[in-house]
C-alpha atoms as one frame of an Amber mdcrd trajectory, in Angstrom:
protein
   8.631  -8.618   5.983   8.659 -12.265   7.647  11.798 -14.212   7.102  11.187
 -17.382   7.755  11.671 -20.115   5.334   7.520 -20.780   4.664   7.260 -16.999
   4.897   9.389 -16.109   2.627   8.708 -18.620   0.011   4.933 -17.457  -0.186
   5.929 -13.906  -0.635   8.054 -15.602  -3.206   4.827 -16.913  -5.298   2.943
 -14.071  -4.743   4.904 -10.877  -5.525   5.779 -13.131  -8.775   2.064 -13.539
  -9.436   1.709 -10.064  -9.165   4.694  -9.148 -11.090   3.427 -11.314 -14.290
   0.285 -10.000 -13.848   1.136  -6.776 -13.893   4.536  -4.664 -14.885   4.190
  -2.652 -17.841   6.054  -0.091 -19.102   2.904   2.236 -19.703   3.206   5.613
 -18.515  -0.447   6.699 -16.973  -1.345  10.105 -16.805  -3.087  12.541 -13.964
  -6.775  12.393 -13.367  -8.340  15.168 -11.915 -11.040  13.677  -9.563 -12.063
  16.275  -7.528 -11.106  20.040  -7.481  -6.784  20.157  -7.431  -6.869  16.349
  -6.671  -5.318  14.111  -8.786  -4.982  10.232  -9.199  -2.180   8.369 -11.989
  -2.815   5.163 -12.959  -0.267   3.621 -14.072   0.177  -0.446 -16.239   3.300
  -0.872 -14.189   1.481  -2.385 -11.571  -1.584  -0.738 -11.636  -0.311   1.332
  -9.512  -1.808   4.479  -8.389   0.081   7.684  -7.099  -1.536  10.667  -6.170
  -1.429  14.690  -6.468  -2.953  17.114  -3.849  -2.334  20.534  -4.995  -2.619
  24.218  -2.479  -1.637  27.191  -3.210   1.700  26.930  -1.846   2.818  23.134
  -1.760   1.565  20.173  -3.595   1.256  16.873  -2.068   2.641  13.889  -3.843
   1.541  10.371  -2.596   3.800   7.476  -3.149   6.789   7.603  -5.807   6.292
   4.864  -8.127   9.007   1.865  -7.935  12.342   3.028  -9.705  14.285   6.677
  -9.751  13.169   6.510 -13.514   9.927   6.008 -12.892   9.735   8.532 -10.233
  11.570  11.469 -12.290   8.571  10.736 -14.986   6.098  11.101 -11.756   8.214
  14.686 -11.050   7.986  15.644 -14.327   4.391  14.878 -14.509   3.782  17.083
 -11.248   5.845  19.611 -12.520   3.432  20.026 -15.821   0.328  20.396 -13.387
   1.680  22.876 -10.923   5.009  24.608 -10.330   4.812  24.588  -5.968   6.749
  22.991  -4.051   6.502  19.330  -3.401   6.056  17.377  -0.027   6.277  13.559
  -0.679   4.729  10.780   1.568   5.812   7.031   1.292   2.414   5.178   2.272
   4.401   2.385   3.432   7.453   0.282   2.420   7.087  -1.632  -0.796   9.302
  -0.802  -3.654   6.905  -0.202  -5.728   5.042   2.877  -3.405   8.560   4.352
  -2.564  11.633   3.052  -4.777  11.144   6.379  -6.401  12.210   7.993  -3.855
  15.439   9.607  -5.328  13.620  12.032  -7.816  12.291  13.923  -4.868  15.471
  13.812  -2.293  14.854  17.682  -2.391  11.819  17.874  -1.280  10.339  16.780
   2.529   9.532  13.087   2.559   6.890  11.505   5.141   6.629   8.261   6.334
   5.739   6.323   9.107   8.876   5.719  11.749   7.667   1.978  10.597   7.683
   2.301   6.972  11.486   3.619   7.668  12.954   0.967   9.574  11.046  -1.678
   7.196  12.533  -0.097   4.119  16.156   0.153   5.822  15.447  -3.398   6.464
  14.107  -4.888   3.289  14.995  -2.864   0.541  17.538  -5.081  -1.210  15.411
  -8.091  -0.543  12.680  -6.665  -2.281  14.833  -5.214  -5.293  16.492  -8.955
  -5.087  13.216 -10.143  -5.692  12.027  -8.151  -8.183  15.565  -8.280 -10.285
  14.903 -11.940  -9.770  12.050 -12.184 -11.546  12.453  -9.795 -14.104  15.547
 -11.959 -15.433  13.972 -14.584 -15.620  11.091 -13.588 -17.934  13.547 -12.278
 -20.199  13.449  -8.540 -19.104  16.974  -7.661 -18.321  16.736  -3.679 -19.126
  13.958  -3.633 -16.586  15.952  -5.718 -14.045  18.937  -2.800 -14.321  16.512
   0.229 -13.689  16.193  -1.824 -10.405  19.515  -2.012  -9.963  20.583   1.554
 -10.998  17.649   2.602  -8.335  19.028   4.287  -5.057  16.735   3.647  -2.345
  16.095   6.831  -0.405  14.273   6.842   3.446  11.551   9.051   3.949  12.961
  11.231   6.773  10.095  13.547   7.902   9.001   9.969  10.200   5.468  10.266
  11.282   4.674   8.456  14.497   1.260  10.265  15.746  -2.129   9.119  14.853
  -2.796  12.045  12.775  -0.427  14.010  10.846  -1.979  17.964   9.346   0.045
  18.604   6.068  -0.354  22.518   4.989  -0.666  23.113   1.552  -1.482  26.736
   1.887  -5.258  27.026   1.299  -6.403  23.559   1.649  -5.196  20.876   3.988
  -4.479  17.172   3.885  -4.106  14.797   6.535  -1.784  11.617   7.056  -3.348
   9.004   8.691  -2.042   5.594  10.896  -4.863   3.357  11.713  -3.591   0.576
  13.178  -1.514  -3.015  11.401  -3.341  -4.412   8.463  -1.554  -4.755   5.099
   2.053  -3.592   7.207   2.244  -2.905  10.476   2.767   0.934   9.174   0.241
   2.118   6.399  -0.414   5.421   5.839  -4.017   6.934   4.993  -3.890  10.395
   3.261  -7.510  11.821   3.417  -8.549  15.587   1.882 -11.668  15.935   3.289
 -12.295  19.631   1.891 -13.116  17.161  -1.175 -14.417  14.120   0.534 -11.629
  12.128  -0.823  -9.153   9.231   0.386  -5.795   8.017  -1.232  -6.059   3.774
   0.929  -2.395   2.579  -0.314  -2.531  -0.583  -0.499  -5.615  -1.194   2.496
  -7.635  -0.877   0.066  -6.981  -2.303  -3.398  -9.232  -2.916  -6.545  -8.859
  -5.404  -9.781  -7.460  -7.813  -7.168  -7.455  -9.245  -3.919  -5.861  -6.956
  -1.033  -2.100  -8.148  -0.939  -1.187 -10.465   2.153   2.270 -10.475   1.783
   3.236  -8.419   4.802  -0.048  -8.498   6.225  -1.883  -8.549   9.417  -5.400
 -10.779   8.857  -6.402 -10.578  12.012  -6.351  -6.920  12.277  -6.633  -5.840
   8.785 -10.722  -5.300   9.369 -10.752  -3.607  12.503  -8.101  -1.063  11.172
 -10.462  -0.167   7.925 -13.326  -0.253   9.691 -12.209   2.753  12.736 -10.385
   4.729   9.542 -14.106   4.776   8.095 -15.242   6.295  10.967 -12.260   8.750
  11.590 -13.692  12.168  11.179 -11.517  13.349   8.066 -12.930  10.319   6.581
 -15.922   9.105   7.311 -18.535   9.762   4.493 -15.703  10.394   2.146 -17.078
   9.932  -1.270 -13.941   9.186  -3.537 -12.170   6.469  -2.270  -8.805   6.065
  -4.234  -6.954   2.280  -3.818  -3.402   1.631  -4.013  -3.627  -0.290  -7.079
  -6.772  -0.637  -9.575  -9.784   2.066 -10.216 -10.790   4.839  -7.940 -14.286
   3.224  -6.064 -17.168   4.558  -4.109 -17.468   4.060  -0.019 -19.366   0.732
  -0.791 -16.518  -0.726  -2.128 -14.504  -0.263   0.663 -17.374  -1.609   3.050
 -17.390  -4.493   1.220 -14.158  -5.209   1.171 -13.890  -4.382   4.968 -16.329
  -7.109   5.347 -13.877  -9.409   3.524 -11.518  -9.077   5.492 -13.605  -9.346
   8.927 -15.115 -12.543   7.194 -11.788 -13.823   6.825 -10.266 -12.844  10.237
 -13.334 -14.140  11.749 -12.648 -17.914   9.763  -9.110 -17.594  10.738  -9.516
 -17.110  14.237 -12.836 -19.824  14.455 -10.119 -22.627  12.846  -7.078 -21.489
  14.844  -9.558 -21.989  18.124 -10.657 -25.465  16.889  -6.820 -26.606  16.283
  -5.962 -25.877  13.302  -2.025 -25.155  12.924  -0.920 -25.054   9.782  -1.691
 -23.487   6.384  -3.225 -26.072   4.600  -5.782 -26.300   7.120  -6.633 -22.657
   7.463  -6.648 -22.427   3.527  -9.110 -24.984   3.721 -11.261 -23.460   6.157
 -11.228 -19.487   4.746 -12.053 -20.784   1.466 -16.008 -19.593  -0.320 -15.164
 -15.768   0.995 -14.459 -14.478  -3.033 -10.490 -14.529  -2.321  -7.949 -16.234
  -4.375  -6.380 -19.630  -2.880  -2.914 -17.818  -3.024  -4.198 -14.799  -1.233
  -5.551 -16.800   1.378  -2.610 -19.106   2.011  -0.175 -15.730   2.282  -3.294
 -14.591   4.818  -2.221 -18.513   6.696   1.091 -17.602   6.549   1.019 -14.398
   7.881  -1.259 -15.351  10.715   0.923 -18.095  11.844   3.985 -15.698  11.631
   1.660 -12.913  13.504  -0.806 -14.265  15.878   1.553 -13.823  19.030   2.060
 -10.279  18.034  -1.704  -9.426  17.724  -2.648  -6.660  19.741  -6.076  -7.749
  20.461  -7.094 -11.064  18.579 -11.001 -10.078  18.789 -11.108  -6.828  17.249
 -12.177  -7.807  13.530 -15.153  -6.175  13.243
């Protein structure tokens, strides 16, 4: 996360948005979409975790956003198979990985990125959310946050592809490049042409810009839909919202390009501050608050870019 004082008080707004809009207490259930491959959908949220199952270990992906919450997610994979478990974080937001704790016995992957972030942020974010929580009047909430021990993935992925072996059946962990962190994960099963996004991909809203990188965001989606364990993948399952077909994720891939491609046009006329590049990135189907978090971020960003014209 960005620390600076605009930074930080647009992350502000927007994981509160989010948080009103969202947190439940409404325990989903597992979803079989393809053969041993599971998404929950959860009203906390709308936050989806997911279940690949072999015949020797079953993959869990992402472990919901308190230790309660994730022991409910253990439980939940216990009552579908009895394997052992192999976790991944698919990056570093608490609510992908503050549930961590329920599965300290098993191996947990992440990106060397998502590690140092969390090591880094963790208390912010729980600050944040505790924050909120108090304020609309949900104090039993706020202390499941608080009674939450935040856990590291420690099996740190750092290569572009990562093989996890499930016995029969394998599933693969994916880095693409920066776009909603600067270390998403990608877990594709391609033995049932399906793909668990995280948060690159997200449905029911826009794509969150909190910790984002707009001007790469595109360009990352659009060489993971051509990596060979995914391209042609026919379930496509989000971080938060309703599993979606391929042309959903195309479209929102050209989103994003559209609105890297704005950003980059106004930044090269001038432009310098977030008003101005709201103003210009507006008529692309995004919220006003998503695309002033996308200003933010690419002020904060745009020396950091690896290559600033390769949106596509």
């Amino acid at each position: 996360m960005c620390f600076s004082p605009v930074c930080r008080a647009a992350q502000v707004l927007g994981m509160q948005a989010r948080l009103a809009y969202r947190e439940g207490m409404t325990v989903g259930t597992f979803r079989e979409i393809a053969p041993g491959t599971y998404a929950r959908r959860s009203s906390e949220l709308d936050l989806n975790c997911g279940l690949v199952v072999g015949s020797e270990r079953a993959l869990v992906i992402d472990t919901r956003s308190t230790t309660a919450r994730g022991e409910e997610l253990a439980a939940a994979v216990r009552a579908i198979t009895p394997v052992e478990q192999v976790v991944v974080n698919t990056h570093a937001h608490y609510d992908h990985c503050f549930g961590n704790a329920a599965f300290r016995d098993s191996q947990i992957y992440g990106h060397v990125g998502a590690a140092e972030s969390l090591q880094r942020t963790a208390e912010h974010q729980r600050s944040q959310v505790v924050e909120h929580l108090r304020r609309t009047e949900r104090p039993e909430l706020a202390q499941t946050y608080l009674d939450t021990e935040v856990v590291l993935p420690f099996y740190l992925v750092e290569d572009e592809v990562t093989p996890i072996n499930l016995g029969d059946r394998t599933a693969y962990l994916i880095f693409g490049g920066r776009g909603h962190t600067d270390h998403d994960l990608v877990v594709a099963v391609p033995d049932v042409s399906a793909v668990f996004w995280a948060d690159l991909v997200e449905q029911g809203a826009d794509p969150a810009m909190d910790d984002s990188f707009p001007l790469e965001w595109a360009a990352t989606l659009a060489d993971l839909l051509r990596h060979p364990h995914i391209e042609g993948a026919r379930l496509h399952v989000p971080g938060h919202g309703a599993v979606v077909d391929l042309a959903f994720v195309e479209r929102q891939q050209e989103t994003l390009a559209a609105l890297a491609h704005e950003l980059r046009a106004a930044l090269a006329t001038g432009v310098q501050d977030v008003d101005g590049l709201v103003a210009k990135t507006r008529g692309l189907g995004l919220q006003d608050a998503t695309l002033r978090d996308a200003a933010v971020r690419t002020l904060e960003t745009r020396s950091r870019t690896i290559d600033p014209n390769a949106a596509r």
